[in-house]
C-alpha positions as CSV (number, residue, x, y, z in Angstrom):
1,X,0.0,0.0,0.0
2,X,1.3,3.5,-0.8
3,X,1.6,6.4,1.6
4,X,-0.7,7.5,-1.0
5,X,-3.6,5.5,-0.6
6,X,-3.7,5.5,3.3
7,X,-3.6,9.3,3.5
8,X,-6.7,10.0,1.2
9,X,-8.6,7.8,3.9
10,X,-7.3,9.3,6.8
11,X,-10.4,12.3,7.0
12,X,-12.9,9.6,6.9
13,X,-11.0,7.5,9.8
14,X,-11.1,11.3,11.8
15,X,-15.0,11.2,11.3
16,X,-15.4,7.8,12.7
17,X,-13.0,8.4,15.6
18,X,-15.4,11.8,15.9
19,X,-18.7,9.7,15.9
20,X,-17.6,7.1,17.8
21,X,-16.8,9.2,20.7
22,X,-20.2,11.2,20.1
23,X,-22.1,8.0,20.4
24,X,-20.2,6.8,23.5
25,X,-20.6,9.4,25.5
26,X,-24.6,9.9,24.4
27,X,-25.1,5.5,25.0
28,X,-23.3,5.9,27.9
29,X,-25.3,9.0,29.4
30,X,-28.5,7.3,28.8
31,X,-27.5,3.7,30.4
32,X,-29.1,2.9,33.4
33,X,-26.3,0.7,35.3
34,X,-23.6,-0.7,34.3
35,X,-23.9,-3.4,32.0
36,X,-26.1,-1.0,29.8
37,X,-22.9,0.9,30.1
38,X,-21.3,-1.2,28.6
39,X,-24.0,-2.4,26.3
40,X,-23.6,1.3,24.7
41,X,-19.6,0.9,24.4
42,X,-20.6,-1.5,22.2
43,X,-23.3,0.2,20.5
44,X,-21.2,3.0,20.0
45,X,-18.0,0.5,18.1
46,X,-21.1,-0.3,15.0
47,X,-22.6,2.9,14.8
48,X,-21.8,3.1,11.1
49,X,-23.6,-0.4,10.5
50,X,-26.7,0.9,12.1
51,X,-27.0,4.5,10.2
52,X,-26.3,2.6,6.8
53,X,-28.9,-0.2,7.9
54,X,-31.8,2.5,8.7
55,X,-30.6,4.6,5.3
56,X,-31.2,1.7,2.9
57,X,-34.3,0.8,4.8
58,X,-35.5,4.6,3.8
59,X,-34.8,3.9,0.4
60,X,-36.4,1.1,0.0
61,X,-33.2,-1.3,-0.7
């Protein structure tokens, strides 16, 4: 792989690292104990695979 390829992905990388954290602290803000806690850590890792889930749902895919 050239230095070439992994810098034009490197913006999309910042953009998960930025949603990820978003989505941490919001799941774990709104858990109840501990384990849902954790539950939303988890959550928080797919994020991505639910938004593209509910998108092609929208459209009908």
């Amino acid at each position: 792989m050239s230095n070439n390829q992994v810098q034009q992905s490197a913006p999309a990388g910042a953009i998960y690292g930025m949603g990820f954290i978003g989505a941490a602290v919001y799941f774990i803000s709104n858990a109840a104990g501990f384990w849902m806690g954790v539950v939303g850590f988890l959550k928080a890792l797919v994020w991505p695979a639910f938004l593209v889930y509910e998108a092609m749902k929208q459209m009908g895919m």
